[in-house]
N, C-alpha and C positions, 0 to 999 in steps of 0.2 A: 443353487443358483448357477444358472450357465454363464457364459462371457457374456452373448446378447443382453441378460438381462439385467447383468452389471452396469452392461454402456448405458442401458434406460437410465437406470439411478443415476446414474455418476451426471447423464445429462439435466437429470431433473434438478439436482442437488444444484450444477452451475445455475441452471434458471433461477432458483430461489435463493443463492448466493449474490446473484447481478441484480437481482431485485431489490435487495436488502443492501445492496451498495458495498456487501464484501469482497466482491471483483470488481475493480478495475485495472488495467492495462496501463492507465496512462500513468507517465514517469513525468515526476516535476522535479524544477530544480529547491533551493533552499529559501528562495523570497518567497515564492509561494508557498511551502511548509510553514517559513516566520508569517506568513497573513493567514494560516490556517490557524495557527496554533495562537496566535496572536503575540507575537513575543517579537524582537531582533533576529536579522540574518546574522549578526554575530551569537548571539545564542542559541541559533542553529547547528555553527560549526562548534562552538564549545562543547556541547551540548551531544554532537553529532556520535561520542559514542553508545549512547542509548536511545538512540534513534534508527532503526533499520534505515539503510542506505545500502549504495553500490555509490564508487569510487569509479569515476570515467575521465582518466589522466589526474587532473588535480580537482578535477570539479566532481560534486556532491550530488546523487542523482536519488530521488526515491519515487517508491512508487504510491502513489495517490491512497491506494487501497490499502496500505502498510500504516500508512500516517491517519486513518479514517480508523483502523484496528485498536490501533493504540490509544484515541483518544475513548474508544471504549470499554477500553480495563478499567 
């Protein structure tokens, strides 16, 4: 398999990844997490070590697609 025909795959695989709703981009904060998962923004932050995050100064940032993964293990 050459490079070109890597790029095919690799582009095919995101299409059927963003289909399937295992890409997203977008970054929410932790109320939106607690209304995903359905629970308290304080059981977010308690919580928040086993929950993939990123730290942006003191505030809790995830990514949509992280929090969509998880609720499918």
């Amino acid at each position: 398999m050459n490079r070109a025909d890597a790029r095919l795959v690799a582009e095919e695989l995101y299409k059927i990844m963003r289909k399937e709703g295992l890409v997203d981009d977008k970054v929410i904060g932790a109320e939106e997490v607690a209304e995903i998962l359905g629970c308290s923004t304080e059981t977010i932050y308690r919580k928040s070590s086993d929950i993939p995050h990123t730290k942006v100064g003191k505030t809790l940032r995830f990514f949509k697609s992280d929090i969509i993964k998880m609720l499918r293990r």
